[in-house]
C-alpha positions in Angstrom: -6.1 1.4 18.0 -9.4 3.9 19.1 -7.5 5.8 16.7 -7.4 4.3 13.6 -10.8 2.7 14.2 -12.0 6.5 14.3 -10.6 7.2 10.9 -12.0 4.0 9.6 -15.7 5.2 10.6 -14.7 9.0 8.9 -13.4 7.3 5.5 -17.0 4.8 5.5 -18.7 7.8 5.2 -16.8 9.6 2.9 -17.5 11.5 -0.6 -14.9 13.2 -1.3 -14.7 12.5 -4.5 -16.5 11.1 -6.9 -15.4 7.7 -6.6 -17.8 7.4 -3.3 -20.9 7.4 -6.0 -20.2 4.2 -7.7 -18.5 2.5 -4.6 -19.3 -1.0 -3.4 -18.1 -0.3 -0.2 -14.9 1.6 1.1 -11.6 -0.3 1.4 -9.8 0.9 4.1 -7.3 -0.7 5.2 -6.4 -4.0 7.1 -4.2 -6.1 9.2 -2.4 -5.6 12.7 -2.9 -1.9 14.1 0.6 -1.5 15.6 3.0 -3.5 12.7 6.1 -2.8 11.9 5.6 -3.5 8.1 3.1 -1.6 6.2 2.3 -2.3 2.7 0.5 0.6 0.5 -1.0 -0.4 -3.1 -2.6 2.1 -5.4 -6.5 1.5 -4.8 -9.0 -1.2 -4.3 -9.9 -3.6 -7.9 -12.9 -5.8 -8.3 -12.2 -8.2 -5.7 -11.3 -5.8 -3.1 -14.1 -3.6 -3.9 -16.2 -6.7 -3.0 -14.7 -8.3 -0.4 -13.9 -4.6 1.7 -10.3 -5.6 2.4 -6.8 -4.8 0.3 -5.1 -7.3 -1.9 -7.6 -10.4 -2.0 -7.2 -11.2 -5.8 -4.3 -12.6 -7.7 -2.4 -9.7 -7.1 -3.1 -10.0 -2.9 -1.5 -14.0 -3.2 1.6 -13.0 -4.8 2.3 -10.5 -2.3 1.4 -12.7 0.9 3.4 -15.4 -0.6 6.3 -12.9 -1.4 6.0 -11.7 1.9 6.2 -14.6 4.1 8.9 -16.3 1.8 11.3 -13.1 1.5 10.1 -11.3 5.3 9.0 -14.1 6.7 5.7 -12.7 8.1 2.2 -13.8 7.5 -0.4 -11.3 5.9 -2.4 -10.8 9.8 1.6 -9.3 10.6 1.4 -6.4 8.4 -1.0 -3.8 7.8 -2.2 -3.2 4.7 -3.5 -0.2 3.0 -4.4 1.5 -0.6 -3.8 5.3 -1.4 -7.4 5.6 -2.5 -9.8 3.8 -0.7 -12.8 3.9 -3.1 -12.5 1.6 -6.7 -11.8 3.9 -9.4 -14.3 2.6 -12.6 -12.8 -0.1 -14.4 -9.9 -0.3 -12.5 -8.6 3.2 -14.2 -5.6 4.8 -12.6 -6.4 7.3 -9.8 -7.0 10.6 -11.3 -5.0 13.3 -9.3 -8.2 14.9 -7.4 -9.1 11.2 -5.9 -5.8 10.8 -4.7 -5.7 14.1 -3.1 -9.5 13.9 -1.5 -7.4 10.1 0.3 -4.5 11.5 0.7 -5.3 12.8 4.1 -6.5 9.1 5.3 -3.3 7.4 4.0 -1.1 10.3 6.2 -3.2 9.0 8.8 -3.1 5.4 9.0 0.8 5.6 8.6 1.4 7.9 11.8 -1.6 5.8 13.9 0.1 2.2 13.1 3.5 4.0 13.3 5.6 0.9 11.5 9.0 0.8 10.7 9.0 0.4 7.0 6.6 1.1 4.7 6.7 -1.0 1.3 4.8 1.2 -1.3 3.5 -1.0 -4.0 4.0 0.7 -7.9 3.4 4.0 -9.3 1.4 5.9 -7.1 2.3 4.8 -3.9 5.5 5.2 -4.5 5.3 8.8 -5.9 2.6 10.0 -3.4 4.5 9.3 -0.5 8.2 9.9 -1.9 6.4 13.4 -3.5 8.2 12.8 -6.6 7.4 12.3 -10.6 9.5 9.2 -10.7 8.5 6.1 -12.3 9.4 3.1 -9.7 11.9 1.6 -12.0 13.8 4.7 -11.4 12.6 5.1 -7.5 13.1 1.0 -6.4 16.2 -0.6 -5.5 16.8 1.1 -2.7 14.9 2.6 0.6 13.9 6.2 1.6 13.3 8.4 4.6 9.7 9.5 5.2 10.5 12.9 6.4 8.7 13.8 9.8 7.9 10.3 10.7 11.1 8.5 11.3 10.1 5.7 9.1 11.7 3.8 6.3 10.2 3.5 2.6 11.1 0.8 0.0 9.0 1.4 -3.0 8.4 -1.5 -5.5 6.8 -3.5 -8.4 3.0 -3.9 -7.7 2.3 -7.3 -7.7 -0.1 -6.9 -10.8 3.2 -6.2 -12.9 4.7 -9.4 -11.9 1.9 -11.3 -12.9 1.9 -9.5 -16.3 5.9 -9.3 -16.5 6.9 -12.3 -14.9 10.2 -13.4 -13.9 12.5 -9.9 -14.0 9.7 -8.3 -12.3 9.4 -10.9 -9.9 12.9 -11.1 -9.0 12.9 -7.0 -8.0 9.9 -7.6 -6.1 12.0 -10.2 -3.8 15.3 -8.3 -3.8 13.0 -5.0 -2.6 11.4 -7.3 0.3 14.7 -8.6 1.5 15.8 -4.9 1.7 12.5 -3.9 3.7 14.0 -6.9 5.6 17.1 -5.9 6.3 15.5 -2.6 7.8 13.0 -4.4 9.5 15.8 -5.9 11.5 18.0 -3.1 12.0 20.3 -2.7 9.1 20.4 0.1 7.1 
């Protein structure tokens, strides 16, 4: 737990990239140090860019609600983390140098919490940590091996898309959870 509070302190003070310059404040990361269910988004929006914590919006309820209804864990179970840490300007995607200058802090809080299964939320999560160019309709519907580390991946929807898509979104979103599930409690 020193640890990751170490790496927290390093990533307050980062600039990187440019995305430290217009910054509210750095959002890290969150949740219980050792889970066994980690949850990566893409990077920080309004909200979280305010409040200094992943997933507090719209987006943030769906998945706690998803999560205890399909896992059956509360929010303070899991840890929860972004591949960038900084808000990129009007919630733009990541451009490929910011995800690289976080990339480093991301490797890091997945081997210090150490959790079983890692549930990669859209795009860039997904393709970050699986190092491919697949969209996550392609990647989803099943899980992965994250090489070196022994843990499980099951990439995703991000919530955002289920609000937008609604109910076929949704509905992958569940069956992806009751896989991470299923891993969580020993099946593969």
């Amino acid at each position: 737990m020193r640890a990751l509070e170490e790496l927290r302190s390093e990533a307050l003070g980062c600039t990187r990239c440019a995305l430290a310059a217009q910054r509210t404040q750095v959002v890290f990361g969150t949740g219980d140090p050792s889970a066994d269910l980690m949850l990566v988004g893409e990077g920080p929006g309004r909200d979280e860019d305010l409040a200094g914590e992943p997933f507090v919006g719209r987006s943030g309820k769906l998945l706690e609600t998803l999560v205890a209804q399909e896992i059956g864990l509360a929010r303070s179970s899991c840890y929860i983390a972004n591949v960038v840490k900084c808000r990129p300007p009007s919630n733009r995607d990541p451009l490929p140098e910011e995800v690289e200058a976080c990339r480093p802090f991301l490797e890091a809080q997945i081997e210090l919490v150490a959790p079983r299964v890692v549930v990669t939320l859209g795009n860039f999560a997904s393709r970050l940590l699986l190092g491919t160019t697949e969209g996550i309709t392609r990647l989803r519907g099943r899980s992965y091996q994250l090489p070196n580390l022994g843990v499980h991946l099951v990439p995703t929807y991000h919530p955002a898309a289920a609000l937008r898509a609604g109910a076929t979104v949704l509905a992958g979103m569940r069956a992806d959870l009751v896989r991470a599930k299923m891993l969580l409690d020993g099946a593969s």
